[in-house]
PyMOL Python script that loads the backbone (N, CA, C, O; Angstrom):
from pymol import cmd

cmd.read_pdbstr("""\
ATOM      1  N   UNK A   1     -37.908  43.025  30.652  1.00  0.00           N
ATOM      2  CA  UNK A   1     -37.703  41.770  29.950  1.00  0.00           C
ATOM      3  C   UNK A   1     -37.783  42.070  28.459  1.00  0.00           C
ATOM      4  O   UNK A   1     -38.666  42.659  27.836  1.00  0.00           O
ATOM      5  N   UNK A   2     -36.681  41.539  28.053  1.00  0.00           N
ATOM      6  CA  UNK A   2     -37.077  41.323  26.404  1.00  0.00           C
ATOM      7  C   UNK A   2     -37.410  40.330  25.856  1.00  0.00           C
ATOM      8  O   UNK A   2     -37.968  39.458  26.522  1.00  0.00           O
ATOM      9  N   UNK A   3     -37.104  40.089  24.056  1.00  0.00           N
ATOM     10  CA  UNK A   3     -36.847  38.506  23.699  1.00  0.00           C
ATOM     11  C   UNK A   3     -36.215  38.524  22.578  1.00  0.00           C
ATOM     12  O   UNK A   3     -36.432  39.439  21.783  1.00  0.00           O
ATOM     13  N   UNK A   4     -35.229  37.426  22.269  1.00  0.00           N
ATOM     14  CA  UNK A   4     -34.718  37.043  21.518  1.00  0.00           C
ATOM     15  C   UNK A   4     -35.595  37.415  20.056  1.00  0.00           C
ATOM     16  O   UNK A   4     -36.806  37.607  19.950  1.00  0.00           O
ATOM     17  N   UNK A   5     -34.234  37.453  18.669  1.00  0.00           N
ATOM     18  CA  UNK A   5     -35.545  37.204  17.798  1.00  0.00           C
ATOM     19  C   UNK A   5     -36.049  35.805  17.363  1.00  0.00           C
ATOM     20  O   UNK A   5     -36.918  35.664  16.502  1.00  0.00           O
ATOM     21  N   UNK A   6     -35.595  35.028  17.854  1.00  0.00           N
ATOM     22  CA  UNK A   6     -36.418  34.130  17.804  1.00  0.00           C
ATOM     23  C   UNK A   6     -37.701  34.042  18.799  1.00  0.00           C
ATOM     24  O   UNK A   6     -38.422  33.045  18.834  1.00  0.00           O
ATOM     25  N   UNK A   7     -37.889  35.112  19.545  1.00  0.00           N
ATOM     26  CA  UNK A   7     -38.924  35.371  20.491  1.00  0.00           C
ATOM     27  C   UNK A   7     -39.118  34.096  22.250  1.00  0.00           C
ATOM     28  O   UNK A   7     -40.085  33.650  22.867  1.00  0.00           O
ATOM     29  N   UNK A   8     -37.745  33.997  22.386  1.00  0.00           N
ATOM     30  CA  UNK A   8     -37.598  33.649  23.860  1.00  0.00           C
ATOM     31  C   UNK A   8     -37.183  34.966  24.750  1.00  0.00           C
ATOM     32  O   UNK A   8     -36.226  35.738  24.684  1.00  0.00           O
ATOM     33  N   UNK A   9     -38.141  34.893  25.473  1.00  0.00           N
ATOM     34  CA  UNK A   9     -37.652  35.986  26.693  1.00  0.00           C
ATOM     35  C   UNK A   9     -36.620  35.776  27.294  1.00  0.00           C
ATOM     36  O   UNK A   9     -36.286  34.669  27.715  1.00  0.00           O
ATOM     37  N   UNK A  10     -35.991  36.792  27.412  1.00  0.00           N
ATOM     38  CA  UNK A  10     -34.545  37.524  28.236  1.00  0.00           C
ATOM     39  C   UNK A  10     -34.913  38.121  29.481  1.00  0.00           C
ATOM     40  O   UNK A  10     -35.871  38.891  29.409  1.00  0.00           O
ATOM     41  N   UNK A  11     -34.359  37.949  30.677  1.00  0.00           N
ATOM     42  CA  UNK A  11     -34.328  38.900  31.433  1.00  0.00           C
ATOM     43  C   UNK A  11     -32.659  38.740  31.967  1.00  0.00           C
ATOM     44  O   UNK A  11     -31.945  37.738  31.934  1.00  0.00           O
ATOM     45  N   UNK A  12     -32.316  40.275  32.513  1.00  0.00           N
ATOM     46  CA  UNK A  12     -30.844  40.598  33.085  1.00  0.00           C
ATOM     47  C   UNK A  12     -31.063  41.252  33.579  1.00  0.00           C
ATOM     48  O   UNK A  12     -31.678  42.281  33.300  1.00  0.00           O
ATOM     49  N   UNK A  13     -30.331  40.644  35.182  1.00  0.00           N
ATOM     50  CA  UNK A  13     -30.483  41.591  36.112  1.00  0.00           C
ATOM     51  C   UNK A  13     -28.847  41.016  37.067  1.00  0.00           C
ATOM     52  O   UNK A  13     -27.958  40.246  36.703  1.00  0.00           O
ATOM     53  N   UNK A  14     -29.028  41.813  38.382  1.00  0.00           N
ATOM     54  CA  UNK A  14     -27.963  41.344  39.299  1.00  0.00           C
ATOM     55  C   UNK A  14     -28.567  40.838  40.582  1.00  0.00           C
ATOM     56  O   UNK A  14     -29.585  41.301  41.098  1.00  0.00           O
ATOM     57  N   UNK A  15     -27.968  40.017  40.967  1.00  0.00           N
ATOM     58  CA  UNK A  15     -27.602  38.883  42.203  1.00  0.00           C
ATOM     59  C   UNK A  15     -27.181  39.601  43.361  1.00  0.00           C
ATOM     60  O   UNK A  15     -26.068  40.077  43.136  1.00  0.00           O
ATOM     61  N   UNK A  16     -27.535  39.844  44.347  1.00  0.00           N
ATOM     62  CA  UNK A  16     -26.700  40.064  45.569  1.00  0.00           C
ATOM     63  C   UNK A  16     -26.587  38.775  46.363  1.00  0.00           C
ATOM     64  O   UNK A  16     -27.563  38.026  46.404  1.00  0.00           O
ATOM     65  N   UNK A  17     -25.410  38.450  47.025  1.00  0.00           N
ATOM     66  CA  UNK A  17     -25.165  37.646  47.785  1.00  0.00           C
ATOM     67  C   UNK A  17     -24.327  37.956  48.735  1.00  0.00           C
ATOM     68  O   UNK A  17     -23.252  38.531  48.569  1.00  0.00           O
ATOM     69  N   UNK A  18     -24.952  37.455  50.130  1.00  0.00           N
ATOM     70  CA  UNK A  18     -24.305  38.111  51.806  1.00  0.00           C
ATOM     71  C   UNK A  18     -24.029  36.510  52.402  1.00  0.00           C
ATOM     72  O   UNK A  18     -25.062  35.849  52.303  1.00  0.00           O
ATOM     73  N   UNK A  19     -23.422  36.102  52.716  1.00  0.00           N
ATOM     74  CA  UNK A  19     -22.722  35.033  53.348  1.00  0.00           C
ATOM     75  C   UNK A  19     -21.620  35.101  54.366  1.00  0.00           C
ATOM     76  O   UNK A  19     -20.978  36.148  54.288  1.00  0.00           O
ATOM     77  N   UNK A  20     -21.198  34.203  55.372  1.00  0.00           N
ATOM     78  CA  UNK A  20     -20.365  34.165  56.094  1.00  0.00           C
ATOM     79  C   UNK A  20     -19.480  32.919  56.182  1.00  0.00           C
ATOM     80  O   UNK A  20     -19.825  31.892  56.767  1.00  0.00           O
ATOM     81  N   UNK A  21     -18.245  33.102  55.518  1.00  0.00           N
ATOM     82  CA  UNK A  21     -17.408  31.645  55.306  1.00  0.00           C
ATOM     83  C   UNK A  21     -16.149  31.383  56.460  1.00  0.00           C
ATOM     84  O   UNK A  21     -15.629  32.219  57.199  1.00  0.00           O
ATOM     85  N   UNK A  22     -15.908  30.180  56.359  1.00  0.00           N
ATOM     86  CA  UNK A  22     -15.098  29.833  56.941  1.00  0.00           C
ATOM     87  C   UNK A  22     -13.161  30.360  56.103  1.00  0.00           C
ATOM     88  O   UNK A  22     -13.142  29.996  54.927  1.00  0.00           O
ATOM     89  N   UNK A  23     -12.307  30.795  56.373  1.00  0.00           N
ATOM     90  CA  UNK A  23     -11.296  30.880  55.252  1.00  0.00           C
ATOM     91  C   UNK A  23     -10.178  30.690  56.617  1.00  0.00           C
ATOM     92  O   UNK A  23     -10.358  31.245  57.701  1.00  0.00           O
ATOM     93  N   UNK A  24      -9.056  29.825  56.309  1.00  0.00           N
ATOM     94  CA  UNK A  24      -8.002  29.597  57.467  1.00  0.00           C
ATOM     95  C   UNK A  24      -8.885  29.316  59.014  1.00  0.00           C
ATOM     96  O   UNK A  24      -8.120  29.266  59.977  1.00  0.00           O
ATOM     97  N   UNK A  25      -9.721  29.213  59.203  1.00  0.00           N
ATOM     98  CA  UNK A  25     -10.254  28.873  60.570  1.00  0.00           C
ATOM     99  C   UNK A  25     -10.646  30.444  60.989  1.00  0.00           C
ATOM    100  O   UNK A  25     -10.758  30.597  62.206  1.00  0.00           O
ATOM    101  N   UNK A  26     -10.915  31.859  60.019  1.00  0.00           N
ATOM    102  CA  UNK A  26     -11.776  32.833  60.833  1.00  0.00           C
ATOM    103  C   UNK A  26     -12.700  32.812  59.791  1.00  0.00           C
ATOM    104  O   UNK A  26     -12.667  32.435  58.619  1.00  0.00           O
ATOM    105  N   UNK A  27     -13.594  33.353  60.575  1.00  0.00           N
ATOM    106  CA  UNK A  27     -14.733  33.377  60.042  1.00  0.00           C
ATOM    107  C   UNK A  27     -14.788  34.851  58.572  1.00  0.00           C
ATOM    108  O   UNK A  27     -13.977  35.767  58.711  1.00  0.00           O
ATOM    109  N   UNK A  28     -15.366  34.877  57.830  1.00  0.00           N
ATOM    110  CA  UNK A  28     -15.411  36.167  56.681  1.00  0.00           C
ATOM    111  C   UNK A  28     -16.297  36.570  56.166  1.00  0.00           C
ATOM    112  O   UNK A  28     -16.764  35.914  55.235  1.00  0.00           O
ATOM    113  N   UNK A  29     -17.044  38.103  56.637  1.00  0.00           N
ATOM    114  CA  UNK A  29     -18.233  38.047  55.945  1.00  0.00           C
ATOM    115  C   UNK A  29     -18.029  38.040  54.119  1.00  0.00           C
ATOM    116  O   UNK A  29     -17.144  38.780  53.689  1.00  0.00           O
ATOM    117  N   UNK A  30     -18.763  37.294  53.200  1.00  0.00           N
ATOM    118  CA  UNK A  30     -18.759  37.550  52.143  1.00  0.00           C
ATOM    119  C   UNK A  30     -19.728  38.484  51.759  1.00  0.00           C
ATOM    120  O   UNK A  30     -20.889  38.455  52.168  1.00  0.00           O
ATOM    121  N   UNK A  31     -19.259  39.342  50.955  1.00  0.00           N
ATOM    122  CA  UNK A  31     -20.493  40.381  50.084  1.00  0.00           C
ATOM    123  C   UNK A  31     -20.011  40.416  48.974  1.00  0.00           C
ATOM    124  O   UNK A  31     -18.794  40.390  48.788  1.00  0.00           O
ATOM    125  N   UNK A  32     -21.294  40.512  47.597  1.00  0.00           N
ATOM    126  CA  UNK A  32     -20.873  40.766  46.383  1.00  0.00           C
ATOM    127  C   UNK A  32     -22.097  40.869  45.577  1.00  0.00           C
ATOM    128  O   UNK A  32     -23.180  40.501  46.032  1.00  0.00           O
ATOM    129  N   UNK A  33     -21.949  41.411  44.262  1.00  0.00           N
ATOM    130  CA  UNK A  33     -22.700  41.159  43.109  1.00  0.00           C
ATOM    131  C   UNK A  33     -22.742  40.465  42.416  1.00  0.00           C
ATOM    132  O   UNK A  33     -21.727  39.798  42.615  1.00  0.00           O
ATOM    133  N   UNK A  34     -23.524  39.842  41.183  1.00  0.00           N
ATOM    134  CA  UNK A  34     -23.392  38.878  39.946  1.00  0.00           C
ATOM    135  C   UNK A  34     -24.456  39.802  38.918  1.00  0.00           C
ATOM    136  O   UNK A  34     -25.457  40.483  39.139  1.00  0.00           O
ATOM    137  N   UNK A  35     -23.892  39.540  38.029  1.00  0.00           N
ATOM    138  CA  UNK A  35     -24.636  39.760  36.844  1.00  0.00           C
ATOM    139  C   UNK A  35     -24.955  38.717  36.512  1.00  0.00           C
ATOM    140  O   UNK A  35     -24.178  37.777  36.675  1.00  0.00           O
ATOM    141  N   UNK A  36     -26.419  38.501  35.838  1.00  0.00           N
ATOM    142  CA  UNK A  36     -26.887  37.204  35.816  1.00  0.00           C
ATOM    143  C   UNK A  36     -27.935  37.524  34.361  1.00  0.00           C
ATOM    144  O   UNK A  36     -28.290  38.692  34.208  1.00  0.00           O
ATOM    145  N   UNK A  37     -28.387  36.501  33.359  1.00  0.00           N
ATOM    146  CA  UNK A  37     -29.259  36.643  32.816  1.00  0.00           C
ATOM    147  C   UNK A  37     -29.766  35.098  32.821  1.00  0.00           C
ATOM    148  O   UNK A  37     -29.122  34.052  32.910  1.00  0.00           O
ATOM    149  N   UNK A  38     -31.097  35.332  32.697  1.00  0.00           N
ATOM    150  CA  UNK A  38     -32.466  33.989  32.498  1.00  0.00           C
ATOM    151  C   UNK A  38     -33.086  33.992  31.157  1.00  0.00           C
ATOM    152  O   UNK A  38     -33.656  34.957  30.650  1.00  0.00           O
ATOM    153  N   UNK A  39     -32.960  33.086  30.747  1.00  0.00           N
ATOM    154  CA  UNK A  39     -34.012  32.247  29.281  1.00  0.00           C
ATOM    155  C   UNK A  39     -35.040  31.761  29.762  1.00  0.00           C
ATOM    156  O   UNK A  39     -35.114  31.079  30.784  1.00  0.00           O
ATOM    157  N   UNK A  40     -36.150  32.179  28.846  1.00  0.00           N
ATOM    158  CA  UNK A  40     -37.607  31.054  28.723  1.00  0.00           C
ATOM    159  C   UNK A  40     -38.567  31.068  30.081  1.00  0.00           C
ATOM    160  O   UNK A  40     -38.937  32.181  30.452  1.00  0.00           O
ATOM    161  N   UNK A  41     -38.895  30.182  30.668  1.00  0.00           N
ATOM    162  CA  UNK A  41     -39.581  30.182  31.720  1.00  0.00           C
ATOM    163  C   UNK A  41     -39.182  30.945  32.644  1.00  0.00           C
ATOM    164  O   UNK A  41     -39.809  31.695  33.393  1.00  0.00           O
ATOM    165  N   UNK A  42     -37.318  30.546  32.486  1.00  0.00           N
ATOM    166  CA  UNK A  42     -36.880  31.381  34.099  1.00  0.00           C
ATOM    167  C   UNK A  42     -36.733  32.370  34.227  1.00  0.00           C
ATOM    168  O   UNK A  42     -36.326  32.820  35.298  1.00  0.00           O
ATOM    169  N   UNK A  43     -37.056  33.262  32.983  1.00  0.00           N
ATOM    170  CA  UNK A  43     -36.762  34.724  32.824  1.00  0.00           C
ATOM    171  C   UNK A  43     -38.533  35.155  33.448  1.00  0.00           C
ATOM    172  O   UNK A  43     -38.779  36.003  34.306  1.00  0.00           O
ATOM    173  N   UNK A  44     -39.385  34.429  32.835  1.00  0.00           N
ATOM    174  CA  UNK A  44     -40.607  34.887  33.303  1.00  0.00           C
ATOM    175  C   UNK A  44     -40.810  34.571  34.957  1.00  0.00           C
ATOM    176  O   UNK A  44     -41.690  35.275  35.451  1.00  0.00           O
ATOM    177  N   UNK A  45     -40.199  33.707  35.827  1.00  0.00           N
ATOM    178  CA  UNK A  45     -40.130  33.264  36.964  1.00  0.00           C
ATOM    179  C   UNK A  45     -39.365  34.951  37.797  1.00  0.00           C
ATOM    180  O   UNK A  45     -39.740  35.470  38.849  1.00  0.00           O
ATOM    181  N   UNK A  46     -38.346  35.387  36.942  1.00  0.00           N
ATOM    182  CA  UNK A  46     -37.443  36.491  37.402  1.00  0.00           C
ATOM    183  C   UNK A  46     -38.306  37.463  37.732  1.00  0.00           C
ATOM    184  O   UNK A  46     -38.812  37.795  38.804  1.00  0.00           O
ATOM    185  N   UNK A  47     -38.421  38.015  36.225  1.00  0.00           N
ATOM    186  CA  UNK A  47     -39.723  39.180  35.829  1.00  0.00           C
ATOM    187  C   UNK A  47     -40.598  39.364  37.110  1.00  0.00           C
ATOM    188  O   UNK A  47     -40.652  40.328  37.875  1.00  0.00           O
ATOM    189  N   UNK A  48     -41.451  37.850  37.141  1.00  0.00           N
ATOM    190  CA  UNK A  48     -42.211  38.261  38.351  1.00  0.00           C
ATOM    191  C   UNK A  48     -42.494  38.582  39.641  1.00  0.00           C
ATOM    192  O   UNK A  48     -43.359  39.193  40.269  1.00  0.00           O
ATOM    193  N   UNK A  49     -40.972  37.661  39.937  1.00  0.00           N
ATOM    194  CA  UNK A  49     -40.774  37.862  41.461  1.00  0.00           C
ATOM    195  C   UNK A  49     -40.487  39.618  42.180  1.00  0.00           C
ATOM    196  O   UNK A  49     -40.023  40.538  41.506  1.00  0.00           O
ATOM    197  N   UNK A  50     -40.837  39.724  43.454  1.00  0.00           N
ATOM    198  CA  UNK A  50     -40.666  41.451  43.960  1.00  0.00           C
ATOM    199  C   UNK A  50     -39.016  41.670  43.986  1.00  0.00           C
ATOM    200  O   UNK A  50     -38.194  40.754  44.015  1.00  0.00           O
ATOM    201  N   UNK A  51     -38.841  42.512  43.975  1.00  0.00           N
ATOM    202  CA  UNK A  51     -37.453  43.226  43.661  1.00  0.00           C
ATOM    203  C   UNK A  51     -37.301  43.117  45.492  1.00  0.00           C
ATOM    204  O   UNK A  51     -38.111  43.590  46.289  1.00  0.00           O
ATOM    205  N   UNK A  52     -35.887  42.273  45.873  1.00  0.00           N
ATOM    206  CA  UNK A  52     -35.094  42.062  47.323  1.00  0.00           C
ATOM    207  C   UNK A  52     -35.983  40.669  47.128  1.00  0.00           C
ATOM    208  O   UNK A  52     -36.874  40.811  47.965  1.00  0.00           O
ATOM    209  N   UNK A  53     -36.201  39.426  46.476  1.00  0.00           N
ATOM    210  CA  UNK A  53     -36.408  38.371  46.640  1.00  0.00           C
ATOM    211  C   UNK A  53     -35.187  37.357  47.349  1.00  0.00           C
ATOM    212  O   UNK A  53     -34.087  37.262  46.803  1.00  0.00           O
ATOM    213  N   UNK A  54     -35.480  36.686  48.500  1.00  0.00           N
ATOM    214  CA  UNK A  54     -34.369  36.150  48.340  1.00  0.00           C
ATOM    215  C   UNK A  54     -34.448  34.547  47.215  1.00  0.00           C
ATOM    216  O   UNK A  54     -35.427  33.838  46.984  1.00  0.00           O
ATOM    217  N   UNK A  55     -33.211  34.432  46.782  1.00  0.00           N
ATOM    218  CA  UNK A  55     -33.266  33.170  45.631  1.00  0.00           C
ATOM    219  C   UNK A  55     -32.400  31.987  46.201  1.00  0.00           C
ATOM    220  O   UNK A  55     -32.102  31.943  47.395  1.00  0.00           O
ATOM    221  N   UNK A  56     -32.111  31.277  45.528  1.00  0.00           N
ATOM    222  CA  UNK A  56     -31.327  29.759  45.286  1.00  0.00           C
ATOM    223  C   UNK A  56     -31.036  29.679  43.381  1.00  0.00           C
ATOM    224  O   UNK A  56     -31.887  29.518  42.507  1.00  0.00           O
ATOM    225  N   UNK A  57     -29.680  29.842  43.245  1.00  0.00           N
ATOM    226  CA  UNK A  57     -29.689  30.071  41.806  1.00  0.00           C
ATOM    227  C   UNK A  57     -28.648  28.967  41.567  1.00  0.00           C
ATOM    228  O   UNK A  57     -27.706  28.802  42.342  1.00  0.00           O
ATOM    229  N   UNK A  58     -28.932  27.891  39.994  1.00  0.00           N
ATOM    230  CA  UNK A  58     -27.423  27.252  39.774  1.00  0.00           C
ATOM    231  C   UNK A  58     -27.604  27.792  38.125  1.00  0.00           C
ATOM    232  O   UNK A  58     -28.532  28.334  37.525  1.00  0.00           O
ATOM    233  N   UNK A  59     -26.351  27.392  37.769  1.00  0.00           N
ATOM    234  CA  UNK A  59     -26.657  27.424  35.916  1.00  0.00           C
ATOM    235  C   UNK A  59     -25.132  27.167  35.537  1.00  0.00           C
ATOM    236  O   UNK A  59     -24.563  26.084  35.681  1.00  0.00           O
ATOM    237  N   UNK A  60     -24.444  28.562  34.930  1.00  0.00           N
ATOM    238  CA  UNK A  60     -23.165  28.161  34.145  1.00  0.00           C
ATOM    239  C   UNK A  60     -22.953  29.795  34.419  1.00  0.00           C
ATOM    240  O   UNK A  60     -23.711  30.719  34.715  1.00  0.00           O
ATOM    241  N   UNK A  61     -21.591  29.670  34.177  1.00  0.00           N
ATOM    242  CA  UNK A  61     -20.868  30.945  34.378  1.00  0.00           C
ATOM    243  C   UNK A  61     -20.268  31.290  32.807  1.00  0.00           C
ATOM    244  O   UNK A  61     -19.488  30.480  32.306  1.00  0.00           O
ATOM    245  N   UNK A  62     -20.634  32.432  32.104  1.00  0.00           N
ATOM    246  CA  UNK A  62     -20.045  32.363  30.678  1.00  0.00           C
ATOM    247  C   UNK A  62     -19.285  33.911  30.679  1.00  0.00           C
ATOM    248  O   UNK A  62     -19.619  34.477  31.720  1.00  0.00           O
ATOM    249  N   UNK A  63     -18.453  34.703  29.926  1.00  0.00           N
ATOM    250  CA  UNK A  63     -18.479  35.711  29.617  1.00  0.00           C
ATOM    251  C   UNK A  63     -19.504  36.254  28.556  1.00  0.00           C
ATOM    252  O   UNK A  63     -19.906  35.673  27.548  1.00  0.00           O
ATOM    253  N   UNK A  64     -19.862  37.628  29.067  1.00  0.00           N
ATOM    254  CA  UNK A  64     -21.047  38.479  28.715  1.00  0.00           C
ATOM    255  C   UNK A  64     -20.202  38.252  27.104  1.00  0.00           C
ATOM    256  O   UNK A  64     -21.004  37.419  26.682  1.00  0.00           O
ATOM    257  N   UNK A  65     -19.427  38.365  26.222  1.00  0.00           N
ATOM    258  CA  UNK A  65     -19.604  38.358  24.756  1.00  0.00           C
ATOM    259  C   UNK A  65     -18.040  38.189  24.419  1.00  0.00           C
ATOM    260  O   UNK A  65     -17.178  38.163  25.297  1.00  0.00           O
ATOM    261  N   UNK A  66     -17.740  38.063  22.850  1.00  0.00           N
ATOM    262  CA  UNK A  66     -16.442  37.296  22.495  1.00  0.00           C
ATOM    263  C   UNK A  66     -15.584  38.410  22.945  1.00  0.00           C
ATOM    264  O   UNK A  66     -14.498  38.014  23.369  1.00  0.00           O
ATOM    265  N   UNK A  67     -15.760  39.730  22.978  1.00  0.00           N
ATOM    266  CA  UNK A  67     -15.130  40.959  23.202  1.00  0.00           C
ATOM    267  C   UNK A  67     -15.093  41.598  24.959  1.00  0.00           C
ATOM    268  O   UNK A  67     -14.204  42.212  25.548  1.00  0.00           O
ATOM    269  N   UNK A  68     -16.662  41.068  25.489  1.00  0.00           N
ATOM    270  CA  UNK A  68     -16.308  41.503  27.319  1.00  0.00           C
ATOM    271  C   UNK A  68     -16.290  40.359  27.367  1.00  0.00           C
ATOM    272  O   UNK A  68     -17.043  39.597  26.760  1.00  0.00           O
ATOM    273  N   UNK A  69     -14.981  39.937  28.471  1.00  0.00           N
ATOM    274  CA  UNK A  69     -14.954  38.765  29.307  1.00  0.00           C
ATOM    275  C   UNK A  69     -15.579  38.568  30.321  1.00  0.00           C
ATOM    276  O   UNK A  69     -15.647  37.482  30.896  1.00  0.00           O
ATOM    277  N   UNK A  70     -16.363  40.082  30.826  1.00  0.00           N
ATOM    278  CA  UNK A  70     -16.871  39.833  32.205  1.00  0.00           C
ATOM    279  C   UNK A  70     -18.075  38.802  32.547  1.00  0.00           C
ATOM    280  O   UNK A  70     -19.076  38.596  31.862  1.00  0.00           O
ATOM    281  N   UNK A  71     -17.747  38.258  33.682  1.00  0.00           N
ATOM    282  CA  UNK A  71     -18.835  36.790  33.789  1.00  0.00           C
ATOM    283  C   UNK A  71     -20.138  37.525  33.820  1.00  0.00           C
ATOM    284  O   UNK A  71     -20.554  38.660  34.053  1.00  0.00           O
ATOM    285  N   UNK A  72     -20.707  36.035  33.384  1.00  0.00           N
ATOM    286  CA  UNK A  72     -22.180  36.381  33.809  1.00  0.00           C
ATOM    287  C   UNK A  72     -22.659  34.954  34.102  1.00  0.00           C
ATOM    288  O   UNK A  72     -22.246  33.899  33.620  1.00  0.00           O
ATOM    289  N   UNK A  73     -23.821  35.209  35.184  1.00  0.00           N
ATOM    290  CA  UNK A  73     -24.190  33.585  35.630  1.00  0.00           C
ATOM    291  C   UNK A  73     -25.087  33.625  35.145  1.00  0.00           C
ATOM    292  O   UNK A  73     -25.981  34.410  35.461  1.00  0.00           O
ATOM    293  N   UNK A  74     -25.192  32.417  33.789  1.00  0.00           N
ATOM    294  CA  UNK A  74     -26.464  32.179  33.147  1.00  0.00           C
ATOM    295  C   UNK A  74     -27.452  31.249  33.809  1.00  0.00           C
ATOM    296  O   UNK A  74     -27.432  30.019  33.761  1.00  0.00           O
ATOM    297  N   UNK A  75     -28.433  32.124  34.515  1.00  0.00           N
ATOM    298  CA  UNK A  75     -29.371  31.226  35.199  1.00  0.00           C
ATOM    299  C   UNK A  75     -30.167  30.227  34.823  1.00  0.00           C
ATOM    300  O   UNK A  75     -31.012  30.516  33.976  1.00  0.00           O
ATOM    301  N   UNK A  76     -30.123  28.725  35.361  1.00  0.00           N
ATOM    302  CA  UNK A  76     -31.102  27.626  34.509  1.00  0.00           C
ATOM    303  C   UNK A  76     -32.204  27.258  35.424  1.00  0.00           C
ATOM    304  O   UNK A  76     -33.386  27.318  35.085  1.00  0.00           O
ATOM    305  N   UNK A  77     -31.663  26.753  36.971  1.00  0.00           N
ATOM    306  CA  UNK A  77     -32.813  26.721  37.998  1.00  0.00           C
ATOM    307  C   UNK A  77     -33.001  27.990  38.859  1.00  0.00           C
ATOM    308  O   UNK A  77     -32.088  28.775  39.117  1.00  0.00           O
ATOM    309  N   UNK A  78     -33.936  28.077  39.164  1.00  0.00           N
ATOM    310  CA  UNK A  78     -33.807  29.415  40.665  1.00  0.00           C
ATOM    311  C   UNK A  78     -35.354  28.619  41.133  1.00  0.00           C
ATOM    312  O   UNK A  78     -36.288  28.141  40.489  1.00  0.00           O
ATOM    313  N   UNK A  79     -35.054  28.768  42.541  1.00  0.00           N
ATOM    314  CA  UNK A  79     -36.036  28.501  43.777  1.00  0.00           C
ATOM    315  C   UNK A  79     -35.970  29.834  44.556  1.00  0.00           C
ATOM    316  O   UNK A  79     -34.925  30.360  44.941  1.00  0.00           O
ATOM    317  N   UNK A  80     -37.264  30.330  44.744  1.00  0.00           N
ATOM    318  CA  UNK A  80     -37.144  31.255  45.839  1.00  0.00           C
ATOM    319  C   UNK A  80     -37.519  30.826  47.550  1.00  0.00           C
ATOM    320  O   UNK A  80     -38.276  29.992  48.048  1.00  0.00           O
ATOM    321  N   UNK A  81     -36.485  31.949  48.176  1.00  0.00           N
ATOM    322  CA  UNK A  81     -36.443  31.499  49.689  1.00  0.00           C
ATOM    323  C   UNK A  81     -37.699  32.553  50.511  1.00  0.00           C
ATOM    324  O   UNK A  81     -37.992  33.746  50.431  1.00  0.00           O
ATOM    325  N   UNK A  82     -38.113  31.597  51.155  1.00  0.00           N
ATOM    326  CA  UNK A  82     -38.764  32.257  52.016  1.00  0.00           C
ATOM    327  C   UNK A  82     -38.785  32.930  53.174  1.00  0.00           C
ATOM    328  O   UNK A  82     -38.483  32.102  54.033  1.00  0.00           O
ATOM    329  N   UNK A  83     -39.091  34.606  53.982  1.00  0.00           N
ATOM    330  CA  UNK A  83     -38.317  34.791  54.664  1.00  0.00           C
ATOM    331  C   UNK A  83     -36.856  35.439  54.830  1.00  0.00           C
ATOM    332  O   UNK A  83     -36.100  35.464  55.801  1.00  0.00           O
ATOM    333  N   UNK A  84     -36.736  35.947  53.549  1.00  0.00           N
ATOM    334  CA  UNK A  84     -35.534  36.754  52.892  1.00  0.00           C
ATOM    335  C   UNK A  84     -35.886  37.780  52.665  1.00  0.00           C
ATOM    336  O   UNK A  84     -36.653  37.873  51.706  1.00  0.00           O
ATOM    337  N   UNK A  85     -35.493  39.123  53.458  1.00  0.00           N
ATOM    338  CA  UNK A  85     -36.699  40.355  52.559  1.00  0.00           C
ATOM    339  C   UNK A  85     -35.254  41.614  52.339  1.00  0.00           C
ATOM    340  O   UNK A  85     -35.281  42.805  52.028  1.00  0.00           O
ATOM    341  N   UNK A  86     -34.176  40.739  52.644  1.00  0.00           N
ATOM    342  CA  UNK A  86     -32.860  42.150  52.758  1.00  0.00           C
ATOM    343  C   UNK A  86     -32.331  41.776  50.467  1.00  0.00           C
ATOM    344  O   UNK A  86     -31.337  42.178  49.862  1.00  0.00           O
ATOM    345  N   UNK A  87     -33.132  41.200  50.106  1.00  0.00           N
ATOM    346  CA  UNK A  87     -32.269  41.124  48.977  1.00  0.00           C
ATOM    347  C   UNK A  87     -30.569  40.424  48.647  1.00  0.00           C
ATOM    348  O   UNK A  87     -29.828  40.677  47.697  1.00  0.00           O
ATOM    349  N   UNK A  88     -30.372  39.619  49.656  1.00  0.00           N
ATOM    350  CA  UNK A  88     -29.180  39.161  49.130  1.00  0.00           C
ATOM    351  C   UNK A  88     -29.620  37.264  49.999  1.00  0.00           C
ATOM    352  O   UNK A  88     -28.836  36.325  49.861  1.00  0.00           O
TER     353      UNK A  88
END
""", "prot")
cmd.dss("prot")
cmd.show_as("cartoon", "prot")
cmd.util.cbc("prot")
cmd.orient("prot")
């Protein structure tokens, strides 16, 4: 974790997510990554939790800077799940 200089904590990390969707009527496993970063409380909520937590995350999707477009999901709520120990 870092912090801003205005001294709000940062944390960045990645998301795994394992799901199974419906697409045309078969079923599809989904797998993937996110890059994600947390402000303020929720970065300290991140920080602490054990590494393979499972989560519940919403926020906003922005590009990482005016130059990388690549997304990043800026995390605002996260709830952790209980009973999740594979990390996604």
């Amino acid at each position: 974790m870092r912090s801003t200089p205005a001294g709000v904590p940062v944390i960045e990390f990645i998301a795994g997510h394992l799901s199974e969707q419906d697409e045309a009527g078969i079923k599809r496993r989904v797998e993937c990554e996110i890059n994600c970063v947390a402000m303020g409380a929720t970065a300290g909520l991140v920080d602490a939790a054990p590494l393979g937590s499972g989560l519940a995350m919403s926020g906003f999707l922005a590009a990482r800077s005016l130059k990388n477009r690549t997304l990043v999901l800026h995390v605002k709520n996260i709830e952790f799940q209980e009973g999740n120990e594979n990390g996604f």
